[in-house]
N, C-alpha and C positions, 0 to 999 in steps of 0.2 A: 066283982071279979075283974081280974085286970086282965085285958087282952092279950093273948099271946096268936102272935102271925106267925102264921108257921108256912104263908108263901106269898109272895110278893108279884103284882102283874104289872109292869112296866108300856102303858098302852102310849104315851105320847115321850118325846126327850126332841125339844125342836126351838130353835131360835125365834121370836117372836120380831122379823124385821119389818121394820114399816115402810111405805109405800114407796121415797124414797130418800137415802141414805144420805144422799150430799145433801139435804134441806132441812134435816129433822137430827135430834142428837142420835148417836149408835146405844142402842141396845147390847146392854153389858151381862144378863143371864140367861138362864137356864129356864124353861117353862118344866116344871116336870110333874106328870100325871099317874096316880098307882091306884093299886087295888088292894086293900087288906081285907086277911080272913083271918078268923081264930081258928083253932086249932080242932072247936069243935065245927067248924064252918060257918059259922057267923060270923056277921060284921060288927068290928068294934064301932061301931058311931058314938060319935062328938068329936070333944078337943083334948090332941093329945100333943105334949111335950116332941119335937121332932128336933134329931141333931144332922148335920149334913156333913160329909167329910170327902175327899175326892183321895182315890190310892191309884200305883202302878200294878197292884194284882190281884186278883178275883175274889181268891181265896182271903176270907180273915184269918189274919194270925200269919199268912207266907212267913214265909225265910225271906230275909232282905226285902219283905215290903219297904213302901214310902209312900209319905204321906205327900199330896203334891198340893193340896188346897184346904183349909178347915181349922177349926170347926164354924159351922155355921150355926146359930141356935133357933128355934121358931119355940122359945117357952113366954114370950110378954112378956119378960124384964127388962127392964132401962135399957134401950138402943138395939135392942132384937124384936126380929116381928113376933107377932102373935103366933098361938099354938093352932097348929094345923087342925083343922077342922074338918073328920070324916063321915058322909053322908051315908044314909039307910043301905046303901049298897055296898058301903067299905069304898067308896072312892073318894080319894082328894088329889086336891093342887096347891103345886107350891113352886115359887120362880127362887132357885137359887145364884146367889151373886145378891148384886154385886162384887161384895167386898164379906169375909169370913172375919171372924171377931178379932183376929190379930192385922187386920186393914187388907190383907193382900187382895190386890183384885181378879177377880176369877179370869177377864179375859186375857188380862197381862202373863199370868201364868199358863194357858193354855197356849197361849202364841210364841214361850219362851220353848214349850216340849219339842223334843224332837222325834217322836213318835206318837201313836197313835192310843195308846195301850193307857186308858186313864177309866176308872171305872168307881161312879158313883157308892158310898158307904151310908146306910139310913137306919138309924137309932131311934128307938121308939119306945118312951115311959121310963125307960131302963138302959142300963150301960150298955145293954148287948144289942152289938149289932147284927143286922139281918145276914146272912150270909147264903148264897155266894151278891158278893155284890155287881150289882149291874154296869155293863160297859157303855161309856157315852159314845153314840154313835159321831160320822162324821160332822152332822150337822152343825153341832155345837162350832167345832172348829172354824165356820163361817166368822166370829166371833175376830179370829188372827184374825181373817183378812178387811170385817168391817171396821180395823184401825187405821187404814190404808185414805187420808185425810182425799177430799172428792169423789167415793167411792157414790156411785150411783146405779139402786136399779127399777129399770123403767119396763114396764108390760114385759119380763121378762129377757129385759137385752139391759146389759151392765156397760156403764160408763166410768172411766176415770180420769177424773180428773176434768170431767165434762157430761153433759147429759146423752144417754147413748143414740145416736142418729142407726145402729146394726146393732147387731147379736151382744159386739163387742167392741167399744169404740174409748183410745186411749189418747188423750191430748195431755201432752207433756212440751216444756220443753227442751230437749237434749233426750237421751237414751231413754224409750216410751217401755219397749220390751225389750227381756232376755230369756233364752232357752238355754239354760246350761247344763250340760251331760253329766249323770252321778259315772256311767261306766264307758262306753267305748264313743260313743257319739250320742248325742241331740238333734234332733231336726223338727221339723211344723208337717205334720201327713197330712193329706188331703185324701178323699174318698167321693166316691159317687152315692147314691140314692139308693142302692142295695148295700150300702155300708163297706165295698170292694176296694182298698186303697188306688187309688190312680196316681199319685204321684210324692212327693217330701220337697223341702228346703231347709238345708242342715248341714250337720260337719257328718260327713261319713265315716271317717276315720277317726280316733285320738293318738293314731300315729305320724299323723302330717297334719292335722286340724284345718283339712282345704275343706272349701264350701261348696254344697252340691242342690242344683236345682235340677230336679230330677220328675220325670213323664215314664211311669210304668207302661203306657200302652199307645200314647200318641205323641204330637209334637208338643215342644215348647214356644212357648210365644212370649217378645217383650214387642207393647206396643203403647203407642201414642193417638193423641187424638188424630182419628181419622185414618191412621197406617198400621201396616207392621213392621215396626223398627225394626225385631228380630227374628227370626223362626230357627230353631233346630226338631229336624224330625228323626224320625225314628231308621232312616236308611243313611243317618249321619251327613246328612245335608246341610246345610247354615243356610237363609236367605237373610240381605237386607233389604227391606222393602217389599220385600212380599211374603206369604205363608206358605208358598207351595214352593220351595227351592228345588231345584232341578240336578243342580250340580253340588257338589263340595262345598262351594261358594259361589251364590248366584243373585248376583248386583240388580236390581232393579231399577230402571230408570224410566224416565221421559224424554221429553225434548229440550235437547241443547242443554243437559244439564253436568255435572261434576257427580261422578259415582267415588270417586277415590280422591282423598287429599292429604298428601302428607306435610305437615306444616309444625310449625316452633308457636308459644305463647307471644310472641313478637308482631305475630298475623303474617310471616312470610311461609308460604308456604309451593308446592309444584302437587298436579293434580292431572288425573283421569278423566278426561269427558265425554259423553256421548249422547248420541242423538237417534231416532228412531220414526220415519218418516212415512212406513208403508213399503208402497211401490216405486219409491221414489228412490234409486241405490244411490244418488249422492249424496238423499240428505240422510241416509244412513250412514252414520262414521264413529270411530273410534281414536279421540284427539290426546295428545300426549303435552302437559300446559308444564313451561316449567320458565319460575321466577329468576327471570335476569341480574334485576337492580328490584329493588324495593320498589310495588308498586306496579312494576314492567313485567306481567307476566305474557310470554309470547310459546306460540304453538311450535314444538320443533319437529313433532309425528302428528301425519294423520293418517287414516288408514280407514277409505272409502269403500259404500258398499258394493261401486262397481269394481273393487280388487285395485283402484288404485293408492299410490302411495305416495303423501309429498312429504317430503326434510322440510322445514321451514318456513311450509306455506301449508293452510288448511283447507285451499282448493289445487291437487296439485292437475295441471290439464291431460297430463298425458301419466302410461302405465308407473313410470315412476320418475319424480320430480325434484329437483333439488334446488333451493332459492339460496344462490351462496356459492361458494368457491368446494370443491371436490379437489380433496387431496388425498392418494394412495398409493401402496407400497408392491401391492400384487398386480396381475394381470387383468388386462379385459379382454374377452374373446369373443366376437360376434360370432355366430351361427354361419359358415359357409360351406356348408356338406354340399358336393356336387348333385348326391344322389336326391336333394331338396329341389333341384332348380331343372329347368325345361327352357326352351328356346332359346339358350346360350349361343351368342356371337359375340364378337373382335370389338373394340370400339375404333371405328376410324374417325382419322381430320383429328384427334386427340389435342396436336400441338395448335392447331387453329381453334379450338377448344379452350384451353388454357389462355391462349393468347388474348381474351374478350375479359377471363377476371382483371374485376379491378380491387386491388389489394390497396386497405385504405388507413388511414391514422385515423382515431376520437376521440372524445370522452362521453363516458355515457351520461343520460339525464337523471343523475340518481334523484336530487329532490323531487321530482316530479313526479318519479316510481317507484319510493322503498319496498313496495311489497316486495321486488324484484330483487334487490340488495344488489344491485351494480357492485363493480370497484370503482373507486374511484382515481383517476389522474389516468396520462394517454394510453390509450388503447389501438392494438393495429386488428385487423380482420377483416371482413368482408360486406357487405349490403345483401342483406337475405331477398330481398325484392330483387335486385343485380345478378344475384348465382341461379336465381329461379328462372331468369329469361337464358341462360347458358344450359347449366344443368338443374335441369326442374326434379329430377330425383332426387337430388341432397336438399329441397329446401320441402317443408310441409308448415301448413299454415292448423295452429292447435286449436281446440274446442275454444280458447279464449279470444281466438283473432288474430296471435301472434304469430310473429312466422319465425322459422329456427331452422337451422342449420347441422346438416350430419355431417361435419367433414371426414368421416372415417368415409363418405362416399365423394370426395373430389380426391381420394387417394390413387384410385384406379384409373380417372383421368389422368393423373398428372402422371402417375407412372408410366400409362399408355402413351402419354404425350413426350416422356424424356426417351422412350424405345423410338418414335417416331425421329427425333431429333438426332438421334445416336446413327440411325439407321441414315438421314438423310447426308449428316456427316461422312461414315463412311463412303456413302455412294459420291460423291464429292472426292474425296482421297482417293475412291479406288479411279476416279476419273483423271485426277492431277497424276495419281501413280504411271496410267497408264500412258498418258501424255508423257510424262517424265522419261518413260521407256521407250517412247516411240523418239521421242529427240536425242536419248541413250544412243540407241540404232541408227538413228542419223549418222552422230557425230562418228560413232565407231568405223560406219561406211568412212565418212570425210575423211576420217584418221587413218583407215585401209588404202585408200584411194592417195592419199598423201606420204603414207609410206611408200608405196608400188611409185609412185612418182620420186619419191627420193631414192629410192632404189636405182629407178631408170637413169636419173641425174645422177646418182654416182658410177653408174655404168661409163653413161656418156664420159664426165670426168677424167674417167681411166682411157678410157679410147680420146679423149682430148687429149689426156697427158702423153698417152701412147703417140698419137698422131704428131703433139709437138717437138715430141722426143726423136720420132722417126724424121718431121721437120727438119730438124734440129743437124739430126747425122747428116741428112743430105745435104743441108745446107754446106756443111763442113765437108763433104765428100765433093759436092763441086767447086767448092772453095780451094779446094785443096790442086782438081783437076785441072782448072784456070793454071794456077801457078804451073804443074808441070808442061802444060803447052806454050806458058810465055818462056818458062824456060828452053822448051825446045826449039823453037823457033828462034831464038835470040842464035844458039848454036848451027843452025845451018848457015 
């Protein structure tokens, strides 16, 4: 009686790969293991004629089946294996592959599919196939990928292209992996130990294709041996060089070191420095470096932690410091609210005051002190040791030694001193004035006195001229009376 299976048990379908892949040739079939029963429930045992065929669908006979692999034959003629052989139980095995009687090879065609949907066809003594026929599960498909030339796998961790050192370890070189999105995005998820995503690295969008490294529940970190290059947390903080940022963005430094640099492939660049000393607020500072000439880079801010601030120089001695010439457009206003000040007096002797500066020509010693940035060629101005024995207010000797000069304070001197001079003037003029008046009044006397006396003299005058006129007559009237006596006498 010839067997008839009227069901089929499908107990193993598994690639049989050896220990490891990159060392040994790849394994090209199918292991496949079943169970036959006749119809009255026994087992057909011995050796029976087997044909293999590989289809797109279950059923034998679909609509638009296809055939994707076959035939395969296990009857013992010229160039096919032997007839499959069923034991007391109805079980056998049989590896199908490599290659089906028209050459094609089974794993070439499995690795060409673009789905999954491939299900074994088993013919047995007779044309008819078992139906429905069995779907090969994913395993097989292992097959694509063990074409993949270096494929290695070691106690469970896979290597390519190298013996795996992790899980999964790919040595190539140029482009090792890609993740490319069938629909909206692609990315690599990571998870925790209850299998709870915690974070991705991937395109989030396929509308702008940006890349996102992303922390569902805490920070991000890029780091290097021994630091944290990067952190971003979760309240939108960024740190460099540290994990716990504070701020928006928050620099981590040490001592005397460059936090910022902005600079060209050239190597010229201008940069942020700072330093961090304790309790020590000078050697806390915040240094502003920027490249001159190639090479020349020079400090032109600092900004100390006792709140001073130098232009030019990186120890500036006093509140705020400038090494270098100051040119401006606006005003400067010192502080002088009356309601500020107490024990307010006059300054006297001002002009004798003044009178002791010595106002002098130089040049200053610039090679000897560029930190200081002199100008150079003659200069006129004062001796600060000189105006300190005069007025020891306008000079102050600075934390460095040196001694300087406020002239906005020998202003009030010298002004004091030109009221002094103005005032002495006047009193002078009103002295000559008055002298001038009193010899006025003299003269005027003189002039009074001199008039009344020519007055008196042309009195006299007239009484002269009266007197020599009346003379005069009588001269002429005795003159006259002479003659008439000589006259008369002549006639007696």
């Amino acid at each position: 009686m010839k067997p008839c299976p009227v069901s089929l048990l499908i107990l193993i379908i598994a690639i049989a790969f050896t220990a490891s892949l990159g060392a040994q040739s790849v394994p090209s079939q199918i292991n496949y293991q079943g169970q036959l029963r006749n119809a009255d429930g026994t087992f057909p045992q011995g050796s029976h004629k087997v044909e293999i065929n590989l289809y797109d669908q279950a059923i034998v006979g679909s609509t638009n089946e296809k055939q994707l692999w076959g035939p395969q034959k296990f009857d013992g003629s010229p160039g096919t294996p032997a007839e499959v052989v069923v034991d007391a139980n109805g079980y056998f095995n049989i590896q199908v592959g490599p290659k089906d009687t028209g050459g094609r090879d089974l794993a070439t065609v499995l690795h060409s599919l673009s789905n999954d949907d491939v299900y074994i066809e088993i013919k047995l003594d007779v044309n008819k196939a078992i139906s429905p026929r069995q779907k090969i599960l994913s395993t097989p498909f292992a097959l694509s990928a063990a074409q993949v030339a270096g494929l290695n796998v070691v106690a469970g961790s896979l290597g390519i292209g190298t013996s795996p050192k992790t899980k999964l370890h790919v040595k190539e070189n140029g482009e090792g992996v890609r993740i490319e999105a069938i629909g909206a995005s692609a990315y690599l998820s990571f998870a925790d130990s209850n299998g709870i995503q915690t974070g991705y690295v991937g395109d989030g969008s396929s509308e702008n294709n940006d890349m996102y490294l992303v922390s569902l529940s805490g920070s991000v970190h890029l780091l290097t041996p021994g630091h944290y290059a990067l952190t971003a947390n979760s309240a939108g903080n960024v740190g460099i060089g540290t994990s716990t940022p504070q701020a928006k963005l928050d620099l981590f430094s040490g001592f005397d070191e460059e936090v910022l640099r902005f600079g060209r492939s050239t190597g010229n660049y201008h940069a942020i420095q700072t330093s961090f000393h304790g309790e020590i607020p000078r050697g806390n500072y915040l240094g502003f470096n920027v490249e001159r000439t190639t090479g020349d880079i020079r400090r032109v801010l600092t900004l100390l932690g006792d709140g001073f601030v130098g232009v030019g120089t990186a120890s500036p001695p006093e509140l705020f410091s400038v090494a270098g010439n100051i040119c401006y457009t606006g005003d400067i206003f010192k502080c002088s609210d009356g309601r500020f000040k107490e024990n307010v007096h006059s300054i006297t002797n001002a002009l004798e005051i003044v009178t002791k500066l010595r106002a002098v020509r130089f040049i200053w010693r610039v090679r000897e002190f560029p930190e200081h940035k002199f100008n150079d060629g003659p200069q006129v101005g004062f001796i600060a040791q000189e105006v300190k024995e005069v007025i020891p207010e306008a000079v102050k000797q600075g934390s460095d030694g040196v001694f300087r000069i406020d002239a906005t304070l020998l202003i009030p001197v010298i002004v004091q001193a030109i009221k002094e001079s103005r005032q002495s003037v006047n009193d002078r003029l009103w002295s000559q004035e008055s002298e001038i008046n009193s010899l006025r009044r003299q003269i005027q006397s003189m002039e009074d006195e001199l008039a009344t006396e020519r007055k008196s003299a042309a009195h006299w005058e007239v009484r002269f001229t009266e007197l020599q006129t009346s003379l005069s007559r009588l001269s002429d009237m005795l003159a006259s009376t002479r003659i008439t006596d000589l006259k008369g006498g002549q006639g007696q």
